[in-house]
N, C-alpha and C positions, 0 to 999 in steps of 0.2 A: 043218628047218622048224619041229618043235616049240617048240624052243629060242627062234626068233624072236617067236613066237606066248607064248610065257610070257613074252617082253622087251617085246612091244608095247605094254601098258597104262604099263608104265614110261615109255617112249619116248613114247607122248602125253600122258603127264603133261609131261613135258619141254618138248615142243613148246609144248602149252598155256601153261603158267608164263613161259616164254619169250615167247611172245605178247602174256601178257598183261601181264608187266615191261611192251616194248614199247609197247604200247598206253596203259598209264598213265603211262612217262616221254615219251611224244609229247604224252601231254592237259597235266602239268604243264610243259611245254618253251613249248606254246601259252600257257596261262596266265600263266607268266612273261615271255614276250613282251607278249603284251598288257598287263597291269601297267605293263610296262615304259614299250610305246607312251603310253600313257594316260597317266601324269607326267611323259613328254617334252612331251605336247602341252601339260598343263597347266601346265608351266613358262612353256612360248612364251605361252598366252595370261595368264600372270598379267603375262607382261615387258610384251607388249602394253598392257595394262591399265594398268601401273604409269606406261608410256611413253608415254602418250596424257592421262591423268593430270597427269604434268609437264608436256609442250606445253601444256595446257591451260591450266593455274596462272600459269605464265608470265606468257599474255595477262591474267590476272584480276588478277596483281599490279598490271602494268602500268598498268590499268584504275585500279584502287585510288589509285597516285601521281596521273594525272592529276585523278581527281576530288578530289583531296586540293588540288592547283593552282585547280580552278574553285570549292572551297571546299564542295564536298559530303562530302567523307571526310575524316576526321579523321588520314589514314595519316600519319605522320613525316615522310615524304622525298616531300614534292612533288615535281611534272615537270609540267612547260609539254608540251603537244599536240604541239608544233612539236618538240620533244627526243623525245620517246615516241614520235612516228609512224614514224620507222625500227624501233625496237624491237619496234612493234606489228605490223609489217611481217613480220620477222622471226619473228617468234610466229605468227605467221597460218601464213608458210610452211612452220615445222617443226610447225603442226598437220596438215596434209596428210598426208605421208607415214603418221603415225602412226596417223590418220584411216583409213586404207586398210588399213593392216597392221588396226587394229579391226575392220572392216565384213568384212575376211576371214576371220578366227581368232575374233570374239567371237560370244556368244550373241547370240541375236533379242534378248533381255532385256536386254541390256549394253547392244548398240549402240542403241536404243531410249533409252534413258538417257542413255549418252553425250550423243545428237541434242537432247535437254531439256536437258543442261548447256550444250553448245557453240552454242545459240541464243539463250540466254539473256546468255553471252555475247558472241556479235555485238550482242545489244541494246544493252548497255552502252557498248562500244564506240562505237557509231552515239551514244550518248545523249550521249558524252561531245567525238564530233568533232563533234555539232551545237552545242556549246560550253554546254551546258543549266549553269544552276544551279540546283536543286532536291534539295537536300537528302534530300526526301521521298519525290518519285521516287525517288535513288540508293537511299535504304532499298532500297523497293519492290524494286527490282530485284538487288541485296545478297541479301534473303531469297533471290527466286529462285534465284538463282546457286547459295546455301548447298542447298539444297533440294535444287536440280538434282545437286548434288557429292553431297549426301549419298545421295539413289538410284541415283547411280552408282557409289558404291562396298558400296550395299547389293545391288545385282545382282551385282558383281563377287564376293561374298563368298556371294553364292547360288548361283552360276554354278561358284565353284571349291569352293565346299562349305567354306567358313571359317565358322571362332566369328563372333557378332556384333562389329563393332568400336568406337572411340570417337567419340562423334559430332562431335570438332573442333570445339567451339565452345568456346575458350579464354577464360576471363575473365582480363582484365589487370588488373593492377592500377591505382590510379586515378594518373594522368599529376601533374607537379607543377602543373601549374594549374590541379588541378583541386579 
């Protein structure tokens, strides 16, 4: 029995140290799960972002040819209404999906932005199947769009925690008739 009794303090040290191994490779096991979870998810919502993003652009390009046909945009590659309206059809319906995949996975602050982009672009839209020619208006409405885009990917980049980015306002050079 002595024998035991001069082993025990050993024996709980063992236990203990044992324990507490234990104990610290469960907290770092949790930690690295979560890690883990946590740029899974922010993968899915940067894809999200990225792919709502595009839907979006689609319709804006879209937008840009035809006003470029009723002589408000100066874009290259014209398009008649009557040609772009399946297209823009098209644009509309693969905004949807990605519309929803947003409003599930994105911040209050994203989707909130996105809804200033994607309104602004129905304006347009609407501006350009009421066969408008106003040059001035399309500005007007241009800015917004830029604006709209540009807070929307200024949330995106607050929301995943990115460097600030570039603000895409490309200066061309000047055209030959110009």
């Amino acid at each position: 029995m002595t024998a035991l009794i001069q082993q025990l303090p050993a024996l709980l040290g063992v236990v203990i140290g044992a324990l507490g191994s234990y104990l610290a490779l469960a907290r770092s096991d949790r930690e690295r799960f979560r890690r883990e979870r946590d740029a899974r998810w922010e993968e899915r919502r940067l894809a999200v972002y990225a792919e709502y993003a595009r839907a979006l652009k689609k319709s804006v390009t879209l937008t840009y040819r035809v006003a470029a046909h009723l002589g408000n945009d100066p874009h290259p590659h014209p398009m008649p209404l009557a040609e772009a309206e399946p297209l823009l059809a098209q644009a509309s319906a693969a905004r949807d999906p990605s519309g929803e995949a947003l409003v599930m996975l994105g911040s209050r602050d994203v989707v909130e932005k996105a809804r200033v982009w994607v309104t602004t672009v129905i304006e347009m839209e609407r501006f350009l199947r009421a066969g408008a020619q106003d040059p001035q208006a399309w500005q007007a409405l241009l800015e917004r769009q830029r604006a709209g885009r540009a807070g929307y990917y200024a949330a995106v980049r607050d929301d995943l925690e990115l460097p600030p980015g570039h603000p895409a306002r490309w200066q061309l050079p000047p055209g030959p008739d110009t």
